[in-house]
SERO-4910 file (N, C-alpha, C, O; in steps of 0.05 Angstrom, whole numbers):
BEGIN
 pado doro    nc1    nc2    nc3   cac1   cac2   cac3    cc1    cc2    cc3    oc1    oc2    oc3
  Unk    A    -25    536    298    -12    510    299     -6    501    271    -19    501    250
  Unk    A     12    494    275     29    484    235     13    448    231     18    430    247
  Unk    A     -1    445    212    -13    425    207      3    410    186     -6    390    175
  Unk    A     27    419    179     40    401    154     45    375    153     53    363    133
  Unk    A     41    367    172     48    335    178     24    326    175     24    302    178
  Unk    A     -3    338    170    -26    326    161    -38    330    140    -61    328    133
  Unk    A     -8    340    126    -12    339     83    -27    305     84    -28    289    103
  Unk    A    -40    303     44    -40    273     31    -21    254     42    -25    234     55
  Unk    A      9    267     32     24    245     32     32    232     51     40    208     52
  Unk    A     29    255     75     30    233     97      4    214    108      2    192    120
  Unk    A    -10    230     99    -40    207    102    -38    179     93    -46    159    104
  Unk    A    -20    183     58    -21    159     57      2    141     64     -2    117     62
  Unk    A     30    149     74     42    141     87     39    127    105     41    103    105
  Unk    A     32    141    125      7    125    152    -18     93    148    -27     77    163
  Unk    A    -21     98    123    -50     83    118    -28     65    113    -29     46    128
  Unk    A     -4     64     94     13     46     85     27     33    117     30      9    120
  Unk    A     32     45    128     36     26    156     18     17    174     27      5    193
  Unk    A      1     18    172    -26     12    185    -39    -12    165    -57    -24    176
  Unk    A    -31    -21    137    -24    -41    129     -5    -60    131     -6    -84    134
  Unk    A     10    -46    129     36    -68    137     32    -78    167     42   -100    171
  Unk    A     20    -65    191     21    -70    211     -1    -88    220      0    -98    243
  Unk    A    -28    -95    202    -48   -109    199    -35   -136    182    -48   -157    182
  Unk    A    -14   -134    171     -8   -157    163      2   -171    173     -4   -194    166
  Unk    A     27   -169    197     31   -184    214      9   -199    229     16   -218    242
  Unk    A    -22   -193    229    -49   -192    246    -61   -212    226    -78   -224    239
  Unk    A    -62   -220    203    -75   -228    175    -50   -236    156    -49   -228    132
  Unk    A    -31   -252    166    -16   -261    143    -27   -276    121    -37   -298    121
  Unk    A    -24   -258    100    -42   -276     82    -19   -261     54    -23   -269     32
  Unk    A      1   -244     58     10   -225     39      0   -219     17     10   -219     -5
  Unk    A    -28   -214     27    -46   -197     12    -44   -154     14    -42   -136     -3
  Unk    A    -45   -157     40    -53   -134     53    -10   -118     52     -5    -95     61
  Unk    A      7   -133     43     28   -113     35     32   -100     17     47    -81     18
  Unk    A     20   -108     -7     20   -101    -34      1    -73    -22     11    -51    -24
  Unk    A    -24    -74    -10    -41    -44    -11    -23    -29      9    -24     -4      8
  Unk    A     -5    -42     29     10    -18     36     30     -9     18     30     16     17
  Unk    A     50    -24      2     69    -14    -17     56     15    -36     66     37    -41
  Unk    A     29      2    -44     11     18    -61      8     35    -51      8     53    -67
  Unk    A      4     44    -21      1     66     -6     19     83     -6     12    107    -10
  Unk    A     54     75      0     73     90      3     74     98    -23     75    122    -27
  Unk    A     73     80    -46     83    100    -72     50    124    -79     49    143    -95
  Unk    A     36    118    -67     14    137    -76     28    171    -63     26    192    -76
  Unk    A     41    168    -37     46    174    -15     80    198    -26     84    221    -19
  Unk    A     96    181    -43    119    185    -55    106    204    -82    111    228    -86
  Unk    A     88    188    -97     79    208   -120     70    235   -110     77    255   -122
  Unk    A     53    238    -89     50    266    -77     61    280    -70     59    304    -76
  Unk    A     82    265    -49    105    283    -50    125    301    -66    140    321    -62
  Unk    A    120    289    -82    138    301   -113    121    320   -125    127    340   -138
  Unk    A     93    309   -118     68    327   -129     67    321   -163     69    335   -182
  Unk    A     62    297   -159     63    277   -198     28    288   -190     15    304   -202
  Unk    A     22    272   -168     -8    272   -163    -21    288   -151     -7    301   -135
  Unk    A    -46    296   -151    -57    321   -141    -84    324   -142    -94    346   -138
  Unk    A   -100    301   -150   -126    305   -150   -130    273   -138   -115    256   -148
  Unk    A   -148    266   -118   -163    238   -112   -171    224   -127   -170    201   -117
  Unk    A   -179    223   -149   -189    204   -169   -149    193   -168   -139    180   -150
  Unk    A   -138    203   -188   -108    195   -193   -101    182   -169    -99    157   -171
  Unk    A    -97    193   -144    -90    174   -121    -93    151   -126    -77    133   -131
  Unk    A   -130    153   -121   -138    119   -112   -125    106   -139   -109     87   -138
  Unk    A   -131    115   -161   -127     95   -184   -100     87   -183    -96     63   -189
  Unk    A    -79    103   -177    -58     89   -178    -46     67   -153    -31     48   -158
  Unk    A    -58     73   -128    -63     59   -111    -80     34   -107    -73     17    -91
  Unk    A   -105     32   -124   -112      6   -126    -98     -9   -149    -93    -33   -149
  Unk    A    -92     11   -170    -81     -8   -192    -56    -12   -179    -53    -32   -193
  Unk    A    -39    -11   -169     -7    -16   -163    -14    -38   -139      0    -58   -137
  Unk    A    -28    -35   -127    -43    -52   -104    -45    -87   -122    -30   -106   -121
  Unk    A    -74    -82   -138    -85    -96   -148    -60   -114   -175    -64   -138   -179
  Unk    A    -42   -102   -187    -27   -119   -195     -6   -132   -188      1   -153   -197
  Unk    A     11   -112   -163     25   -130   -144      5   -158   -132     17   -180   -134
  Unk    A    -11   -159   -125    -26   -171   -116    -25   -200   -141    -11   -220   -138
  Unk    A    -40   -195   -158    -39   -211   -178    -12   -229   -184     -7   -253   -182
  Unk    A      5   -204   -192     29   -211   -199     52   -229   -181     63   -248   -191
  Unk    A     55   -222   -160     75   -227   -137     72   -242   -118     89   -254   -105
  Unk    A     33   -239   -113     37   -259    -82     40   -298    -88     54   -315    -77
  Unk    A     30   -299   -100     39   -325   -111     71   -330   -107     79   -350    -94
  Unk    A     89   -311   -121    118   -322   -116    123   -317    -85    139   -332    -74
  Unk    A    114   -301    -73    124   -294    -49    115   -316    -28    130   -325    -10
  Unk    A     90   -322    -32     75   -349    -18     90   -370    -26     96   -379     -3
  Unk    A    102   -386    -42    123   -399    -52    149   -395    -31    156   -411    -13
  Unk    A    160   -375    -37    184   -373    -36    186   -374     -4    206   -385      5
  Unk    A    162   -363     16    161   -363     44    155   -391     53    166   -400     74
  Unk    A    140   -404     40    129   -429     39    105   -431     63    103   -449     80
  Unk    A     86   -403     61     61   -407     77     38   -407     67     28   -396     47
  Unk    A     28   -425     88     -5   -442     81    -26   -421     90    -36   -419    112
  Unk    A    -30   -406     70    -60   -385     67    -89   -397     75   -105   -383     88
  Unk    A    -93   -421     67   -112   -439     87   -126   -432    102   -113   -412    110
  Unk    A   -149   -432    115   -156   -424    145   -166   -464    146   -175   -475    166
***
C-alpha cells in the first residue's frame, strides 16, 4: 500500500486545517495564525528547506507566535470583534 500521502508535509497541512476549522469553533483569531504557521511549515517540507523536527516546530511556533503578536490586533480591529467572553 503507497503511504505517500502520510509524508510531514501533509501532516502538517492537515494540522493547518484542523486549525482553521477550530477557529470557526473559538473565534478569537488566535488559532489562524498556528494554522498559517502550519501550512508554511507544511510548504517548507515540501520543497525539503526542512528536514529535521526541531526546525519544523521552531519555525512553526515562531511564524505562529509572531503573526500572532504582530497581526491579530489589526485584524480584530479591522473585523471589529469582541474577544470578550
Amino acid at each position: 500500500m503507497d503511504m505517500d500521502w502520510l509524508s510531514i508535509d501533509w501532516m502538517w497541512f492537515l494540522l493547518g486545517i484542523a486549525f482553521f476549522l477550530f477557529e470557526f469553533i473559538l473565534p478569537s483569531f488566535a488559532l489562524v495564525f498556528f494554522g498559517a504557521g502550519a501550512w508554511l511549515v507544511a510548504v517548507l517540507c515540501w520543497i525539503q528547506v526542512l528536514d529535521n523536527v526541531i526546525g519544523q516546530l521552531a519555525v512553526f511556533l515562531g511564524f505562529s507566535i509572531l503573526g500572532i503578536i504582530v497581526f491579530r490586533k489589526v485584524l480584530i480591529n479591522q473585523f471589529k470583534i469582541n474577544t470578550t467572553l
